[in-house]
C-alpha positions as semicolon CSV with decimal commas, in nm:
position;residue;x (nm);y (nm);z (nm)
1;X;2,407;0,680;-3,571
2;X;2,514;0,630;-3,213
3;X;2,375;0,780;-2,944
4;X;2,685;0,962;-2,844
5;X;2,656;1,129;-3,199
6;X;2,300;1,193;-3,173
7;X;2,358;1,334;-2,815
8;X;2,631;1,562;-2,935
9;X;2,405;1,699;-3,257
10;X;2,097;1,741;-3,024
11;X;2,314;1,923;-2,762
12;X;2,251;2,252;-2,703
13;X;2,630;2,458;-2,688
14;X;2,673;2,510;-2,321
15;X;2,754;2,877;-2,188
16;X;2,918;2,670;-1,840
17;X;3,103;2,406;-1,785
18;X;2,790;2,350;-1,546
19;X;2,486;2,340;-1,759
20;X;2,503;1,982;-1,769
21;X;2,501;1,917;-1,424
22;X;2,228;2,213;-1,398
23;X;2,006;2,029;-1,616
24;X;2,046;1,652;-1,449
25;X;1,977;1,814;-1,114
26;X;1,635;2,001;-1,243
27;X;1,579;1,684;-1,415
28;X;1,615;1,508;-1,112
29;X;1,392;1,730;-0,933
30;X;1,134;1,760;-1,130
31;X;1,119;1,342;-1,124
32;X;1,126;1,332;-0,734
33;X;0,829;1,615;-0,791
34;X;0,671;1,379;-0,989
35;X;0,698;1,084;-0,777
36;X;0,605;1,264;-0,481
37;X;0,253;1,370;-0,634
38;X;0,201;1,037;-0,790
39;X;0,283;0,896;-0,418
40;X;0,009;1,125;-0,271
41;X;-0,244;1,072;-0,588
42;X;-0,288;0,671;-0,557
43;X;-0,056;0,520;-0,328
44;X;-0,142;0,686;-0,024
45;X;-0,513;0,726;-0,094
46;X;-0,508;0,358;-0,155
47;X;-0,319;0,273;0,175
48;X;-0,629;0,480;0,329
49;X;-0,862;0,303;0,104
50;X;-0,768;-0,003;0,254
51;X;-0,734;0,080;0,641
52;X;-1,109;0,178;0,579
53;X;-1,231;-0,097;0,409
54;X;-1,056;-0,319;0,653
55;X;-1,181;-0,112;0,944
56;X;-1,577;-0,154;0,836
57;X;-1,536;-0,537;0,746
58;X;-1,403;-0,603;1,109
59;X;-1,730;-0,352;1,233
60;X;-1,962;-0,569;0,997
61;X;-1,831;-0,903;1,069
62;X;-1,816;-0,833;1,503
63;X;-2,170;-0,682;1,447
64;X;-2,301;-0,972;1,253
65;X;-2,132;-1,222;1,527
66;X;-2,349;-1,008;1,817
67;X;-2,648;-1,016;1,649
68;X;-2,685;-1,346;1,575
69;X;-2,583;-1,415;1,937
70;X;-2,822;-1,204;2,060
71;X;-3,116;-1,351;1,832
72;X;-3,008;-1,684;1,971
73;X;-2,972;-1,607;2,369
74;X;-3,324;-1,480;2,310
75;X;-3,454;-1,788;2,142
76;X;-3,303;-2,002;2,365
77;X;-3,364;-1,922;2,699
78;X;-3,129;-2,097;2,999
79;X;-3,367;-2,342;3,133
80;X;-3,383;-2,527;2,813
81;X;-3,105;-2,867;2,877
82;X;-2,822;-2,845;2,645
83;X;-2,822;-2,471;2,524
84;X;-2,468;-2,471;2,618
85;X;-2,352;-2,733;2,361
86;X;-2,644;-2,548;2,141
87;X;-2,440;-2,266;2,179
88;X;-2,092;-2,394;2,118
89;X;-2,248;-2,580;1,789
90;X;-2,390;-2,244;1,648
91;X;-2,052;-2,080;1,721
92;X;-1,884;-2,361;1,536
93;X;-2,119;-2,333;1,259
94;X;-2,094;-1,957;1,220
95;X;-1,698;-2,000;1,209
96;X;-1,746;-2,316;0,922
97;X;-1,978;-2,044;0,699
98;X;-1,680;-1,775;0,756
99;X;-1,403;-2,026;0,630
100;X;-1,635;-2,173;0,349
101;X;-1,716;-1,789;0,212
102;X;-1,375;-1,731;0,264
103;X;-1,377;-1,440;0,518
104;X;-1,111;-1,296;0,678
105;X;-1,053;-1,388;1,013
106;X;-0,945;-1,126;1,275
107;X;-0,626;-1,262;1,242
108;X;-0,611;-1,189;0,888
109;X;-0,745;-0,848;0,927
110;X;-0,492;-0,757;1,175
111;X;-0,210;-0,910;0,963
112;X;-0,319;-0,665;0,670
113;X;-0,325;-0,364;0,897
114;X;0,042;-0,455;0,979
115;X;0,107;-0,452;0,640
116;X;-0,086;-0,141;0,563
117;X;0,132;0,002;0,821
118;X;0,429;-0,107;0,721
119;X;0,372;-0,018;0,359
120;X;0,254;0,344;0,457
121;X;0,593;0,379;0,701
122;X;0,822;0,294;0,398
123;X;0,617;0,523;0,112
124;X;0,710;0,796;0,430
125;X;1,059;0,700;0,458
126;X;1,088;0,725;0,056
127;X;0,960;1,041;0,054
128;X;1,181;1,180;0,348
């Protein structure tokens, strides 16, 4: 059986010429309902998911950077010879850990907000 024949025996007999059209448009409603709410279940909850996360790993990595600084300037105060190449050696150091552990750098984390935002701007634009 074809589908033409099964769509003819499974056809209601239309009172209007228009009860097709009636039913594709509240069919095609009912899917832009649909997307809509799916839109506003996970993709938009995950677009804020991810500004957040990205948001506290930038706080946690500056804060990290600061204290460590901090603990060091302390340790090291400036009439010790050399604490300026002690410094720039430490810095170094703390930027080999980051690229061995794999962090983002604030480069990174700026490129993903950029994409966040772009994402979230065309989820908008599909549901205008």
């Amino acid at each position: 059986m074809t589908n033409t024949e099964t769509l003819n025996q499974e056809a209601p007999k239309a009172e209007s010429r228009f009860f097709i059209v009636r039913t594709i448009r509240k069919t095609a409603d009912n899917c832009a309902t649909m997307l809509k709410d799916c839109n506003e279940k996970y993709v938009s909850k995950a677009a804020e998911k991810g500004k957040d996360f990205t948001e506290g790993v930038k706080e946690d990595f500056r804060l990290l950077m600061n204290s460590a600084a901090e603990k060091g300037k302390k340790v090291m105060p400036d009439e010790i010879p050399g604490v300026k190449k002690m410094e720039e050696k430490i810095t170094a150091s703390f930027k080999a850990i980051a690229e061995k552990m794999d962090l983002p750098t604030r480069k990174d984390i700026e490129n993903l907000n950029d994409a966040v935002e772009t994402l979230s701007k065309r989820v908008d634009d599909l549901n205008n």
